[in-house]
C-alpha positions as CSV (number, residue, x, y, z in Angstrom):
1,X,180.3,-185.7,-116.7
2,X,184.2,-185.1,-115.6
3,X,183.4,-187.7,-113.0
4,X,182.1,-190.5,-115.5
5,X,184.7,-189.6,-117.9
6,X,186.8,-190.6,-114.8
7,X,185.5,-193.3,-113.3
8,X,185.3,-195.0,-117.2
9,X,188.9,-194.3,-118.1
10,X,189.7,-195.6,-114.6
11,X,187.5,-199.1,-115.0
12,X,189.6,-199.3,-118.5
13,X,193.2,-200.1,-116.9
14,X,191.5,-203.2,-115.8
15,X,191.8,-204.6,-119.6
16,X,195.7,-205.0,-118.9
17,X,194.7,-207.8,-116.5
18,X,193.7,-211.4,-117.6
19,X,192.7,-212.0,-113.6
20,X,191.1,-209.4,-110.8
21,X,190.8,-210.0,-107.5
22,X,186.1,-209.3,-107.8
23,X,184.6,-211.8,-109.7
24,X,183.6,-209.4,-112.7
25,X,184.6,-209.4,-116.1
26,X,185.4,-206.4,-117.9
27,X,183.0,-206.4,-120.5
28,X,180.2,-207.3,-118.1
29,X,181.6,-204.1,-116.2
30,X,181.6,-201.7,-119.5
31,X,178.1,-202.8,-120.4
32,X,176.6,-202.1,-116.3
33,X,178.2,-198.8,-116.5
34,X,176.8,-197.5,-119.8
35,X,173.2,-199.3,-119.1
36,X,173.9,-196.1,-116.5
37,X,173.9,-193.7,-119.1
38,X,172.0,-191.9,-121.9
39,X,172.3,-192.5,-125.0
40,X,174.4,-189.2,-125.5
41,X,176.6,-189.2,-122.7
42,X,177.7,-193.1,-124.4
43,X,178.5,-191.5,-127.8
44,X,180.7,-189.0,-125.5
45,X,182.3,-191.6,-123.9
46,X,182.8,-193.4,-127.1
47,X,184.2,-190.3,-128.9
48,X,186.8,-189.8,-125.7
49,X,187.9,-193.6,-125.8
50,X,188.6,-193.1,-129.9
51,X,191.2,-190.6,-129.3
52,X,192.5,-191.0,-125.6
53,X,195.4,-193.1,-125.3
54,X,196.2,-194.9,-122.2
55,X,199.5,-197.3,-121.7
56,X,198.6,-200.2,-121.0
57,X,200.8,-203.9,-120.8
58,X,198.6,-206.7,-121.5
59,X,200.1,-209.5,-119.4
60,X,199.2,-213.1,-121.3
61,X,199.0,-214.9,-117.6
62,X,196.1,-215.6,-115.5
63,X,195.9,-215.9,-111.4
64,X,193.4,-217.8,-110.9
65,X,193.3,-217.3,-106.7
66,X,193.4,-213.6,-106.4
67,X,190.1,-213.8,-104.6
68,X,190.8,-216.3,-102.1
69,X,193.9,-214.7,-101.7
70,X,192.5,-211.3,-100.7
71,X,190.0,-213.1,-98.8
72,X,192.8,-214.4,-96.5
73,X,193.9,-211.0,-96.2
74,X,190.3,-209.4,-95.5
75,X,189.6,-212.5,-92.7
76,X,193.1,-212.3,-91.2
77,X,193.9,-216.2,-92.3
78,X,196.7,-218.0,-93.5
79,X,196.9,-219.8,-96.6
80,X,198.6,-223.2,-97.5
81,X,199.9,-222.4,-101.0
82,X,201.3,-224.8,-103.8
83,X,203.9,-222.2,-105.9
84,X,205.1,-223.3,-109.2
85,X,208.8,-221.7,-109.9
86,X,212.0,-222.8,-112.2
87,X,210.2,-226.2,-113.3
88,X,209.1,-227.4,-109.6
89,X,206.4,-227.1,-106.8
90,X,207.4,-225.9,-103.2
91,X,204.8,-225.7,-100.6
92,X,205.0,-222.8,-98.4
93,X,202.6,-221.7,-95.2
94,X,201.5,-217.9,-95.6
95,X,200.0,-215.2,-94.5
96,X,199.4,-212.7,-97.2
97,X,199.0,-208.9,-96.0
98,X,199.0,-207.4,-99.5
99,X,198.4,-207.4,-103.3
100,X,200.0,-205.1,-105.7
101,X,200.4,-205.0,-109.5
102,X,202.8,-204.0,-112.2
103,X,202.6,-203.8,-115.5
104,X,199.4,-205.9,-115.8
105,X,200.9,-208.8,-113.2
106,X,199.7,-209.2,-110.1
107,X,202.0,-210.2,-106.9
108,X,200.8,-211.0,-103.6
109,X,203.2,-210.1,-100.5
110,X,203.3,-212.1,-97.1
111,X,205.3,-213.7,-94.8
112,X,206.2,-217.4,-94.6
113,X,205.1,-218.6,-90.8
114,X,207.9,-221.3,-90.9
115,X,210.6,-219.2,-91.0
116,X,208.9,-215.6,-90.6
117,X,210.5,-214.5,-93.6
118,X,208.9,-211.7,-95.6
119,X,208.2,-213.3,-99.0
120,X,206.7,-211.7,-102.4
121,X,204.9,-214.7,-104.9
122,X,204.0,-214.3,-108.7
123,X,199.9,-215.2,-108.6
124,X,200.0,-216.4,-111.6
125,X,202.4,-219.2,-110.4
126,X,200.2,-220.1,-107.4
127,X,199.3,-223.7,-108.5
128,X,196.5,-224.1,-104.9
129,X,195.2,-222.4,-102.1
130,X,193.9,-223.6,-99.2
131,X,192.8,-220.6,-96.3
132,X,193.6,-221.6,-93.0
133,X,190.4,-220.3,-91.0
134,X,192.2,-221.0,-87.1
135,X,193.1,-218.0,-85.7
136,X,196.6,-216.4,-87.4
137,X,199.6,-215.3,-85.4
138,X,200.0,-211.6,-86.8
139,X,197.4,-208.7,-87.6
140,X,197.2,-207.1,-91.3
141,X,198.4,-203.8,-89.2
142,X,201.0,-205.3,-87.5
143,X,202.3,-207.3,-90.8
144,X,202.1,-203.5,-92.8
145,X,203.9,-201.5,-90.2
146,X,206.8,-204.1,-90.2
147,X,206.5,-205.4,-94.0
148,X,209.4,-203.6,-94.7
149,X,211.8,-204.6,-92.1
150,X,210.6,-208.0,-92.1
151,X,211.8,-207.9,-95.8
152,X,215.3,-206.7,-94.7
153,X,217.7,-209.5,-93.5
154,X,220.5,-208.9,-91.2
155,X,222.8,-209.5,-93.8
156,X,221.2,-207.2,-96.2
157,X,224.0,-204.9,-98.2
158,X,223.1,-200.8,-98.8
159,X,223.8,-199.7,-101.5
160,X,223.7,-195.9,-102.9
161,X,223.5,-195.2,-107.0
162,X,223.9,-192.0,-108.1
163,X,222.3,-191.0,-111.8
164,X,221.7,-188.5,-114.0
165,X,218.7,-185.5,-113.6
166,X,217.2,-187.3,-116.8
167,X,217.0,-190.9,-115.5
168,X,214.3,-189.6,-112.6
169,X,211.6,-190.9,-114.6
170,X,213.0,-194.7,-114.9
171,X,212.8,-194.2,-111.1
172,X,209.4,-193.4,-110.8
173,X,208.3,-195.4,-113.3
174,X,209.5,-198.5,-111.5
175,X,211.4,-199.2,-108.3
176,X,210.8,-200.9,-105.4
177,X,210.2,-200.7,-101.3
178,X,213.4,-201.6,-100.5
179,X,213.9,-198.3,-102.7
180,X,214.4,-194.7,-101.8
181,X,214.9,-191.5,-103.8
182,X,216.7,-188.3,-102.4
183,X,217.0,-185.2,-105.1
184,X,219.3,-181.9,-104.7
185,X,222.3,-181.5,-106.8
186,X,222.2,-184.8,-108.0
187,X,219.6,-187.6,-107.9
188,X,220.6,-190.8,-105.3
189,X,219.0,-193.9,-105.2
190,X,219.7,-195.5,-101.9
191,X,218.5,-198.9,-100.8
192,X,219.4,-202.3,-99.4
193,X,219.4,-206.1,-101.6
194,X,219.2,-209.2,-99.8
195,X,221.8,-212.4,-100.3
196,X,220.4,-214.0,-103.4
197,X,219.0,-210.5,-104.9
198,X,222.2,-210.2,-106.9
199,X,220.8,-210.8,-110.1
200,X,217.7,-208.9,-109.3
201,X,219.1,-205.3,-108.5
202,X,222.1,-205.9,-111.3
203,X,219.3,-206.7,-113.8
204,X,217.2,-203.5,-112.3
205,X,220.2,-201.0,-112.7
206,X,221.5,-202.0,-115.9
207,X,217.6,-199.8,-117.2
208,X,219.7,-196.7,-116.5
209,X,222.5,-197.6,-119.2
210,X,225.0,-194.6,-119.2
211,X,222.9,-192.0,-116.8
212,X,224.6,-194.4,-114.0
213,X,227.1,-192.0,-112.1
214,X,228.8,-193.4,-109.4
215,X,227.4,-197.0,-107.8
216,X,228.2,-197.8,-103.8
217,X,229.4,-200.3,-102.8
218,X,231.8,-201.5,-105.2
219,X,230.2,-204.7,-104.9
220,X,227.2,-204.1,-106.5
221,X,229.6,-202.3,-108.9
222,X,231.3,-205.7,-109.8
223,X,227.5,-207.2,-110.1
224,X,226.6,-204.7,-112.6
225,X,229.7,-205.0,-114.5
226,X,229.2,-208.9,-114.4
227,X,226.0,-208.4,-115.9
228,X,227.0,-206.5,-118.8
229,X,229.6,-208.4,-119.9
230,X,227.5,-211.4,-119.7
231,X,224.9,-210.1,-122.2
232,X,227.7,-208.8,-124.3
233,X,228.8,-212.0,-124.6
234,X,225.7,-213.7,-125.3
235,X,225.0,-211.0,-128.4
236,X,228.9,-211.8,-129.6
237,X,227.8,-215.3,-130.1
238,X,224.7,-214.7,-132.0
């Protein structure tokens, strides 16, 4: 029964998603999986769900091509995509080698075959898909083993954050590839941002308020600072 309980409270996370990449639903999914069962081992499971709390973020926004999306990526294919971002529609030529999610949204990584840039799209903001069945350039291996330095331009800036023992956990709660964590002593965050991730990594370090210790380059320093001041203004005009 430690398995079910398992495999049920596992099957429940899927409620945080308004899409999935199967074609299921899951209610359908609940009902299969207790059909499964006796009519005991349901009021058990019943019971546990009653006072078992699992965090969970509802997302609101649906992504309506997960499936053909991980199809391209199962068959090795491209896809021709229509993506919907700040009020306008930019076509872009893909190959998608993975799908992730956070906090009930799904994202879809690939690179963009026109300029062989490592790209990371919203699925919910994918507008069309159309797979490209000829024969693609790149290998889901080969894409995997070089996602990362694909992602890293040669202009890219390190940076190197260091914060307090306590802040660990916003770390592992959320941080990214480009990401790294080294403990001793202290606890440093090292990494890279790429030109126009400015607002992105200022946004992402502001989370650690005052358990921010020392921040590398001085750069990013000014970016954090920047940040800041802007939202203090904004809440000195409300």
């Amino acid at each position: 029964m430690d398995e079910v309980y398992a495999l049920y409270f596992a099957m429940l996370t899927l409620e945080a998603y308004q899409s999935t990449p199967f074609h299921l639903s899951a209610n359908q999914l609940h009902e299969k999986f207790e059909n499964c069962l006796s009519i005991k081992q349901v009021e058990q499971i019943h019971n546990m769900r009653k006072i078992l709390q699992l965090e969970i973020y509802p997302h609101p926004y649906v992504s309506r091509f997960l499936d053909r999306v991980l199809h391209s990526i199962l068959h090795e294919s491209s896809c021709k995509i229509q993506y919907f971002k700040n009020k306008q529609t930019t076509s872009y030529h893909v190959q998608f080698f993975k799908i992730s999610a956070k906090f009930g949204q799904w994202y879809a990584a690939g690179i963009e075959l026109h300029t062989q840039q490592h790209r990371v799209f919203r699925c919910d903001r994918i507008t069309s898909v159309e797979v490209v069945e000829a024969e693609s350039p790149f290998s889901i291996d080969e894409l995997l083993r070089r996602s990362l330095a694909i992602y890293q331009s040669k202009d890219s800036i390190e940076f190197e954050v260091e914060i307090l023992e306590k802040a660990k956990d916003i770390f592992h709660k959320e941080h990214y590839p480009s990401m790294s964590m080294e403990s001793g002593d202290t606890a440093i965050i090292r990494g890279f941002y790429n030109p126009g991730e400015e607002e992105f990594i200022a946004n992402y370090f502001m989370r650690y308020g005052c358990s921010v210790v020392s921040v590398k380059p001085e750069s990013l320093k000014r970016l954090i600072q920047n940040r800041v001041e802007r939202l203090l203004h904004h809440y000195q005009k409300l």
